[in-house]
ROVO-876068 format. One line per 2 residues: for each residue x negated, y negated, z of C-alpha. Coordinates in Angstrom, 1 decimal. Each point is the difference from the previous one (the first is absolute). Last residue first. Layout:
<atoms>
X,Y,Z | ...;
</atoms>
This chain:
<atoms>
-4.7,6.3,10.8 | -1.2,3.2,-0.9;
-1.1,-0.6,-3.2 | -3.5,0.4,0.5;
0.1,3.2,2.0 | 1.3,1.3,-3.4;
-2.5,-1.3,-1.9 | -2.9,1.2,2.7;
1.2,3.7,-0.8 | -0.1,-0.5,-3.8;
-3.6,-1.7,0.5 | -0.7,3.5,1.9;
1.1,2.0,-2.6 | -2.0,-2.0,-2.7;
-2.9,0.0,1.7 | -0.3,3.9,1.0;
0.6,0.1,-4.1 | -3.2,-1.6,-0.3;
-2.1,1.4,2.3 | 0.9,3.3,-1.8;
-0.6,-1.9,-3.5 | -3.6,-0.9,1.2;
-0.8,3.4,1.6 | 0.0,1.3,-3.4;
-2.5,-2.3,-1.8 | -1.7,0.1,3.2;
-0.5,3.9,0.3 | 1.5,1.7,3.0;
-1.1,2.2,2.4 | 0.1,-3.0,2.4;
3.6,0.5,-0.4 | 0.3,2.8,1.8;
-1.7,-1.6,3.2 | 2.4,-2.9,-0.2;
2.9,2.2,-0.6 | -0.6,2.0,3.1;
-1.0,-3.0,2.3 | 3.7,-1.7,-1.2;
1.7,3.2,1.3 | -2.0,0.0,3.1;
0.3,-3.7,1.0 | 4.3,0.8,-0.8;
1.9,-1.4,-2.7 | 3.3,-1.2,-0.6;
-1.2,-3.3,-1.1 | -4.0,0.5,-0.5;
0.3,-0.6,-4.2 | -3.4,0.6,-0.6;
-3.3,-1.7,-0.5 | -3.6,0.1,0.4;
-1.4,-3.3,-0.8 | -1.8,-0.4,-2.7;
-3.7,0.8,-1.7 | 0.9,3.4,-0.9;
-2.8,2.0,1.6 | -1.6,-2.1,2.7;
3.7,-0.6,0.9 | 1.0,3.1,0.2;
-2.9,0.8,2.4 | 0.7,-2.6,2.3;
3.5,0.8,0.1 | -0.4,2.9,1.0;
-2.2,-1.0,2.9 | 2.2,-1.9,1.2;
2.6,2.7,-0.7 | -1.8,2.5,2.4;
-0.4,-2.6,2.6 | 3.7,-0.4,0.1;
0.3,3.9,0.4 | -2.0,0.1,2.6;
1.3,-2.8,2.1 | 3.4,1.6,-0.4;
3.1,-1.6,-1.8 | 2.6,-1.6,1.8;
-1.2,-3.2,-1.9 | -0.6,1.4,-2.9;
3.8,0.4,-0.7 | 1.1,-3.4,0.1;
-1.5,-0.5,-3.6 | 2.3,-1.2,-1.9;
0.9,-2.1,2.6 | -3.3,-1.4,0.4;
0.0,-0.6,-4.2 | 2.8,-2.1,1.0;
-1.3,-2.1,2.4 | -2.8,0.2,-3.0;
2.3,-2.5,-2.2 | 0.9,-2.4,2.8;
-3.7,-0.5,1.5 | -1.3,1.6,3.1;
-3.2,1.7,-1.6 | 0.7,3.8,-0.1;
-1.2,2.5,2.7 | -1.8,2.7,-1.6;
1.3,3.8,-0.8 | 0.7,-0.5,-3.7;
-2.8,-3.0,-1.1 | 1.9,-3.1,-0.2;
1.6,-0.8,-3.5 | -0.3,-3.7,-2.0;
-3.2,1.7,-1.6 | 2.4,3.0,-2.1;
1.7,-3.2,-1.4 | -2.7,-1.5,-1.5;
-1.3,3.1,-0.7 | 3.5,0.6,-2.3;
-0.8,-3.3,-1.3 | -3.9,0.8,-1.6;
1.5,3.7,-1.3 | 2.7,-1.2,-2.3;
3.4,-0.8,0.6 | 2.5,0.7,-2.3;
2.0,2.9,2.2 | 0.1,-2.3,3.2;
2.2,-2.0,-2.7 | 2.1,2.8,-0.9;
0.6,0.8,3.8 | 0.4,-3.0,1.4;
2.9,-1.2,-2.6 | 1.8,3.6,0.5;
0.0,-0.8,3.5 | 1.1,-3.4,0.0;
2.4,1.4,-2.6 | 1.7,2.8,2.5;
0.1,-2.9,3.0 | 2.4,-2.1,-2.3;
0.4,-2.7,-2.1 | -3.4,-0.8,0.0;
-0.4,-4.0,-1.1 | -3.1,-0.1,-0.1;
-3.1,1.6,-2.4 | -2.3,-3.0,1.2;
-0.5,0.6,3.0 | -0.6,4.1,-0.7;
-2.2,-1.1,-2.5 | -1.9,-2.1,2.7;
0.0,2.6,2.7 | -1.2,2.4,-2.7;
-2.9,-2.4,-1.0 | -0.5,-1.2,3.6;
-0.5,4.4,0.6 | -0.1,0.0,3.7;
3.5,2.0,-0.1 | 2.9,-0.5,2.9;
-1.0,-2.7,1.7 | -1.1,-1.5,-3.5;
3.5,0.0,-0.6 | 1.1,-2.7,2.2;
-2.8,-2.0,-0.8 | 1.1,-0.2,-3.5;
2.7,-0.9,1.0 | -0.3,-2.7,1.8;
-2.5,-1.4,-3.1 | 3.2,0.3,-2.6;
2.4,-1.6,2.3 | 2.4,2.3,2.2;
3.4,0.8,-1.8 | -0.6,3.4,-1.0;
-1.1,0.8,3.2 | 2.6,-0.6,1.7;
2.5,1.6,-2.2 | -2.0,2.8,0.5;
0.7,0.1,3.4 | 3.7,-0.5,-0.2;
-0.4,3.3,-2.0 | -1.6,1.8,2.9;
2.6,-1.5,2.0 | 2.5,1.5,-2.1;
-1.7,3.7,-0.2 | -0.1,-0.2,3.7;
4.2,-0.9,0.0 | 1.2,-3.3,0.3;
2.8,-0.6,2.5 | 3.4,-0.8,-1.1;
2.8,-2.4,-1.2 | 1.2,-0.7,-3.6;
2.0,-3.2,0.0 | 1.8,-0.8,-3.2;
1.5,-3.6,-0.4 | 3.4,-1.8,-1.4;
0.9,2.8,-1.9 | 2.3,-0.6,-3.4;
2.1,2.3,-2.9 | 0.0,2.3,-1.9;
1.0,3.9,-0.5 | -0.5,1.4,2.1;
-3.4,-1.4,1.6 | -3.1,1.9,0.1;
-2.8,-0.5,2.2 | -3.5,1.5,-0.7;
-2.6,0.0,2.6 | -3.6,0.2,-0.3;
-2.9,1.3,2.4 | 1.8,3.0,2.1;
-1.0,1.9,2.7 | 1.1,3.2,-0.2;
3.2,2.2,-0.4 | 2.6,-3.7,1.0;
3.3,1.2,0.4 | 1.8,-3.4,1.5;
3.8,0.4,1.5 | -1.1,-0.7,3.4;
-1.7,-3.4,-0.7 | 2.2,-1.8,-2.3;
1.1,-4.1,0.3 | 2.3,-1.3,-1.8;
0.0,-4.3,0.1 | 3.2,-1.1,-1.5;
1.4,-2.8,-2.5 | 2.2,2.6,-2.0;
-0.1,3.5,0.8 | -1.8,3.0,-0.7;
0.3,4.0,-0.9 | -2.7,2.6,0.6;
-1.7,2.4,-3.2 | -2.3,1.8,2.0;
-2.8,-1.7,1.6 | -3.3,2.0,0.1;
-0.4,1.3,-3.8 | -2.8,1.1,-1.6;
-2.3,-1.6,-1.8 | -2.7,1.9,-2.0;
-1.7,-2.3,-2.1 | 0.4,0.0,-3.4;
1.5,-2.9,-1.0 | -1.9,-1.9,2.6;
-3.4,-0.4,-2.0 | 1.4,-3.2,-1.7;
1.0,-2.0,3.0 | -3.1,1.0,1.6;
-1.8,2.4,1.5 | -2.7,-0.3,2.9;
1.1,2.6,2.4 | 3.0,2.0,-1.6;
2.2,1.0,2.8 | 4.1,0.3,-0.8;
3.0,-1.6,1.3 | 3.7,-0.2,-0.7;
2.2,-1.7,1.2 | 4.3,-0.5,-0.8;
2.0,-2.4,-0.5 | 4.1,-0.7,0.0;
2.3,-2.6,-1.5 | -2.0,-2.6,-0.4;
0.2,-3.8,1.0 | 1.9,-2.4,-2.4;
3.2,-1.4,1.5 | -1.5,-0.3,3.8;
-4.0,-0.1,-0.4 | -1.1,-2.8,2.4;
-1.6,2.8,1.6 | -0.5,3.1,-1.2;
-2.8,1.5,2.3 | -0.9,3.7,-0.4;
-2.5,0.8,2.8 | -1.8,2.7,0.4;
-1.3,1.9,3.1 | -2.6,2.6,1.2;
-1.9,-0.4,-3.9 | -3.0,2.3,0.2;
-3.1,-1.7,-1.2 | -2.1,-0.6,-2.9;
-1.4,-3.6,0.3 | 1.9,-3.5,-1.1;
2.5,2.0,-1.7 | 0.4,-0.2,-3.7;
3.7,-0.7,-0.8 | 1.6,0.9,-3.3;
3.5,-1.7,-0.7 | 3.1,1.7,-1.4;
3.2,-0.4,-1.9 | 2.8,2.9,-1.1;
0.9,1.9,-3.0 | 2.8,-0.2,-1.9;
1.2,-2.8,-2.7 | 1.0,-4.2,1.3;
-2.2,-0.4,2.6 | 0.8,-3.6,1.3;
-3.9,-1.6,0.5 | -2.0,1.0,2.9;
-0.9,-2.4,2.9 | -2.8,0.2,2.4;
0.2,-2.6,2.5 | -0.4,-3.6,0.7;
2.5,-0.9,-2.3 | 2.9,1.2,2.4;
-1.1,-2.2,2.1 | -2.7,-1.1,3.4;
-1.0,3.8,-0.1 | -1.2,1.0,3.5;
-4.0,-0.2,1.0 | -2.9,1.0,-2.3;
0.6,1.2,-3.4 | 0.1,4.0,-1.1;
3.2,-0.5,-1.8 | -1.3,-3.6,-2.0;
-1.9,1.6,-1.5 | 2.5,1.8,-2.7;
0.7,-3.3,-1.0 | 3.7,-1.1,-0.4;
2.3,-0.2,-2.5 | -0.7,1.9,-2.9;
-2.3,2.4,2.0 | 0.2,3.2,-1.7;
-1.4,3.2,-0.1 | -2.4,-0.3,2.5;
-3.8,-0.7,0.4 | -3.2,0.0,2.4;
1.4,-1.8,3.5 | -2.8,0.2,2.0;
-1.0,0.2,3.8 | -3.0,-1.6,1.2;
0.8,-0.3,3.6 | 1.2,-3.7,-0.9;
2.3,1.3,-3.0 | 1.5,2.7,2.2;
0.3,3.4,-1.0 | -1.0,1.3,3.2;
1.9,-1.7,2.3 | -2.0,0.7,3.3;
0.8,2.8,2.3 | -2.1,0.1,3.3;
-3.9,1.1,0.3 | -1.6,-2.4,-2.0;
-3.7,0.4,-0.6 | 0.3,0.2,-3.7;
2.5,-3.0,-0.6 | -2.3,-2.3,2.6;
-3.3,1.4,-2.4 | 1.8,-0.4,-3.2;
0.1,-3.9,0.5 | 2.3,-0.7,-2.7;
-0.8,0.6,-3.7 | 2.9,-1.6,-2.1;
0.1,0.4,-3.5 | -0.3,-3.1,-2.6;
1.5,-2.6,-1.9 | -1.4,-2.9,1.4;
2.8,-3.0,-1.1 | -1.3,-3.5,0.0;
3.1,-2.5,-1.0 | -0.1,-3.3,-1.6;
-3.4,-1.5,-0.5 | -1.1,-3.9,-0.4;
-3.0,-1.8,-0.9 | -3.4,0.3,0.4;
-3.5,0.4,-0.9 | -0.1,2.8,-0.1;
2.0,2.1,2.4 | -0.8,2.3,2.3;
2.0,2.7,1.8 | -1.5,1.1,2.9;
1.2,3.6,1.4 | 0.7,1.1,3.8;
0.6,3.8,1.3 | -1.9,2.5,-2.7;
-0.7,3.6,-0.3 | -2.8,0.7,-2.9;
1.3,2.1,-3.1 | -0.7,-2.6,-2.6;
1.2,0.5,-3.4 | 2.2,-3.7,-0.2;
2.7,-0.8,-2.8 | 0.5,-3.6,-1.1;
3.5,-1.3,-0.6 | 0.5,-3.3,-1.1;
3.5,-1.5,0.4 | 0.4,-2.7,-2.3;
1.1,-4.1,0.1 | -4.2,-0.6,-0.2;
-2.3,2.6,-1.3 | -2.8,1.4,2.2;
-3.8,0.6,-1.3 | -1.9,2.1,2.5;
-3.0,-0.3,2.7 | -0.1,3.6,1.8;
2.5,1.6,1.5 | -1.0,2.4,2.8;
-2.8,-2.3,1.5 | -1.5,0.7,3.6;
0.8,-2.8,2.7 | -2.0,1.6,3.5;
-2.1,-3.0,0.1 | 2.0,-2.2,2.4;
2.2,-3.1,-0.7 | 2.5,2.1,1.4;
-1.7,0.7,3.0 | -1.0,-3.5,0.2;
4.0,-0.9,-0.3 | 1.1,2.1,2.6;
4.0,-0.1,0.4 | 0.6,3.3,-2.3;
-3.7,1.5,1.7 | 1.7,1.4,2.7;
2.1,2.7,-2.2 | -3.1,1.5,-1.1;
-1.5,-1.0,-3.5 | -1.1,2.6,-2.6;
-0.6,-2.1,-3.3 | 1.0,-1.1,-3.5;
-0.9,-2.5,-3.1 | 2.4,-0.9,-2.6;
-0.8,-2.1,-3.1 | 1.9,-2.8,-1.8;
-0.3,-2.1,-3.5 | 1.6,-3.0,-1.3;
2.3,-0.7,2.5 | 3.5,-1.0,-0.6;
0.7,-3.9,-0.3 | 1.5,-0.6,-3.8;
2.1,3.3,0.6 | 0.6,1.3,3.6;
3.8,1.3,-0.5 | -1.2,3.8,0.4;
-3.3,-0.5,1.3 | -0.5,3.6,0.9;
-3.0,1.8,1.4 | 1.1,3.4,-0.1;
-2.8,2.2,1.3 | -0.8,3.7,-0.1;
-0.6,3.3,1.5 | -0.7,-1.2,4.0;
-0.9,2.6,1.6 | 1.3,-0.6,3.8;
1.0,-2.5,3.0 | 3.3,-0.7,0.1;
1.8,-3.5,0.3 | -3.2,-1.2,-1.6;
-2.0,-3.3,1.9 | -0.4,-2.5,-2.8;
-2.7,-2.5,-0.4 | 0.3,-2.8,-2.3;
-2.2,-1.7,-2.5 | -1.0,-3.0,-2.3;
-3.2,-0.5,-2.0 | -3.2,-2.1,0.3;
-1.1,-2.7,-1.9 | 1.4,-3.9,1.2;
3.3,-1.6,-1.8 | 2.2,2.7,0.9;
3.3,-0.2,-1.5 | 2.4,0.8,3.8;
1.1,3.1,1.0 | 3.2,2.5,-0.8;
1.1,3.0,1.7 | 3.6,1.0,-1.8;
3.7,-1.7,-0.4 | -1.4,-3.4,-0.7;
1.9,-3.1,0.8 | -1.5,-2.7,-2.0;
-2.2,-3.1,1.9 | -1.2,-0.2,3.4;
2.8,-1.7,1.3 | 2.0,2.8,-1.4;
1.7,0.7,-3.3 | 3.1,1.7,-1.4;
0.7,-1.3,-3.3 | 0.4,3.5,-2.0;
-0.5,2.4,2.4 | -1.7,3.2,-0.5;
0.1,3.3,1.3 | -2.5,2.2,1.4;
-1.0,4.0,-1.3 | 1.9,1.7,2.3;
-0.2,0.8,4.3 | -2.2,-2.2,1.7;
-4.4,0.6,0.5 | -0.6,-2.5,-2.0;
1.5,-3.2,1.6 | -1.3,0.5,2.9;
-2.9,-2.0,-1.4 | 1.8,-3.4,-0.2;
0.8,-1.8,-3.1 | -1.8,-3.6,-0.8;
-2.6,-0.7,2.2 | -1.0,3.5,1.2;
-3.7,0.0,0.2 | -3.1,1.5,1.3;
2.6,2.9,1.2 | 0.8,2.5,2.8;
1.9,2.8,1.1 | 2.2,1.1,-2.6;
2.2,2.6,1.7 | 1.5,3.2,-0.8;
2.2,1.8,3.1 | 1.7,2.3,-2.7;
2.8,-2.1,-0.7 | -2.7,-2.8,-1.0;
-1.2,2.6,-2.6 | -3.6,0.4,-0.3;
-0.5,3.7,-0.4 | 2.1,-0.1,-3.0;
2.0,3.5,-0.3 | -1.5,2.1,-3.2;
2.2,-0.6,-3.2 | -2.2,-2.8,-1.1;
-2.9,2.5,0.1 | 1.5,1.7,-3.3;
-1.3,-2.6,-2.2 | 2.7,-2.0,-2.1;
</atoms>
């Protein structure tokens, strides 16, 4: 089975879910497929309408044109795959489906002209489905999304729609807060990536929103029968430092663990797999618990630096309810918040977004199109090699998106920057600007392109000097200076960038 089915579904009723709208629900009604299993059947159960359907089912259409419903997500976020299920569904399950997304604010749930719109964009495209079967289609799109449409052609009936997926809140309100938030919630973008065992209950269910409604809405180990101890890896929502954790077993009286303990460690980006080596240390020593109880632990926390994944350990087995992680991000977490942002932004948006930071389209494009970074050291790298493989024709391209140093920039987005960058020149003395104008006159009559330097950190006189050393050069050389001015101040923009 593909690994995205182990990723939370977006969709879940629980989860605040909801279909939204239908062309038809004759049989089965769309709420239907956003409940908990695969559906049930009934032998002899029927309505006025005809047989009781555990699922979304419409009527046999008689005229062309295909059915569809429009779901809200419980969480916005990357969706990795689909599950369209029809488990039951067998001489009336569609014959083919396809998924289409967008970016809808929480006004446009009761607008039907806004979603009716324009903004659909497909992320499953037109594909076979088998009746009775769950069919599981994985998705490698790293947009952000908040409502899908799920069509179906040219009818019939479906059981359950699960988005597997990982939740991308709005980074900017998790950025800009300045009290605690749980940090390893699922709807701050929190993860649960793995543990050692979860015979009973679902590792994801610990970072869930709200109390636990049972003891099988938690994470539940199976009786560990030789030494040893269980765990779970969290991955916080940003890198932070944890002020207070809580430890919540409730509903676990016969069955909850002995004792835990935390540790924590800070590996931007890695995953399940990379975590073996990561350098965790400890910052909850080994602490008994009790049945059906919320601990809480504040004082007793040792936390170095801010941390981006925890690691509790149970001794030996055992249940928790939920697993609260509160904090404040740190910069390097908001800068990583940031990225997540951008990550998520549509192919176009994005390109735009980089642009700002190099006038290169055919970098801004790669750059596009190089997404998901999993952290700020690959967008880096990524910029880097691929400024690298440009030739002469894009580097002027980018070289022409500058103002002249010591001239007042056009008031767009990507030269409010370049005014920044160059805050200096404006304390500087009328001689001295005149001196670089006509600098940069006589560079340009040389080279053919804009003078240019990295002006951050700078001074007018500092950035005269260079210009009128550089003049000495020849243009095959003054070429790869110009260019490596471009890439330091593209990695200065980047990290503007992802500042949320």
């Amino acid at each position: 089975m593909p690994d995205f089915t182990d990723l939370i579904d977006l969709a879940a009723e629980r989860l605040g879910g909801r279909a939204l709208a239908a062309n038809d629900e004759f049989f089965a009604g769309k709420e239907n497929l956003l409940k908990p299993g695969r559906g049930v059947f009934v032998e002899g159960k029927y309505t006025e309408f005809g047989k009781w359907m555990d699922g979304w089912e419409t009527r046999r259409r008689r005229t062309p044109g295909h059915d569809w419903c429009i779901i809200r997500l419980g969480m916005p976020g990357v969706v990795k795959g689909f599950d369209i299920d029809t488990n039951h569904f067998r001489g009336n399950a569609p014959e083919a489906a396809s998924v289409e997304a967008c970016v809808l604010d929480g006004d446009a749930d009761g607008d039907p002209a806004a979603m009716a719109g324009d903004c659909w964009r497909p992320v499953l495209p037109r594909t076979s489905i088998q009746p009775h079967s769950r069919n599981l289609f994985p998705v490698a799109d790293p947009r952000r999304w908040t409502h899908l449409r799920l069509n179906i052609f040219p009818d019939g009936g479906v059981a359950r729609f699960r988005v597997h997926g990982v939740a991308v809140p709005d980074v900017r309100r998790l950025a800009g807060t300045t009290e605690p938030v749980d940090l390893a919630a699922v709807e701050n973008g929190g993860a649960v990536l793995s543990a050692s065992d979860m015979f009973f209950g679902s590792r994801h269910n610990l970072i869930l929103p709200g109390d636990s409604i049972s003891m099988g809405d938690g994470w539940e180990s199976r009786r560990r029968r030789g030494p040893g101890h269980d765990w779970v890896i969290v991955r916080l929502a940003a890198a932070g430092t944890p002020e207070r954790i809580v430890v919540d077993t409730m509903h676990f009286k016969g069955n909850y663990p002995e004792s835990c303990s935390i540790e924590g460690c800070d590996a931007e980006g890695a995953e399940a797999e990379d975590l073996a080596a990561a350098a965790w240390v400890e910052i909850l020593g080994r602490t008994r618990l009790e049945a059906d109880r919320r601990h809480t632990y504040a004082g007793e926390l040792r936390v170095p630096h801010p941390l981006t994944h925890l690691r509790l350990n149970i001794h030996p087995d055992g249940g928790v309810a939920r697993f609260r992680v509160y904090g404040r991000p740190s910069p390097e977490g908001k800068r990583h918040l940031g990225l997540i942002r951008l990550n998520g932004l549509a192919e176009a948006e994005a390109s735009a977004e980089f642009l700002r930071c190099c006038g290169s389209r055919r970098w801004a494009s790669a750059m596009a199109g190089g997404r998901p970074f999993q952290s700020f050291a690959e967008l880096l790298g990524a910029s880097d090699r691929l400024w690298s493989e440009l030739g002469d024709a894009d580097r002027l391209e980018a070289w022409a998106a500058h103002p002249r140093i010591g001239e007042r920039p056009a008031d767009s987005t990507g030269k409010s920057w370049a005014a920044g960058e160059q805050s200096g020149a404006r304390t500087a003395s009328a001689e001295t600007l005149a001196a670089l104008a006509e600098g940069n006159r006589a560079y340009e009559a040389k080279f053919g392109f804009v003078f240019l330097i990295r002006a951050t950190g700078r001074t007018t006189e500092e950035m005269l000097a260079a210009l009128r050393e550089r003049l000495d050069h020849d243009r095959g050389t003054e070429l790869q200076v110009a260019a490596e001015q471009q890439r330091q101040i593209t990695r200065l923009r980047l990290e503007k960038l992802v500042q949320p």
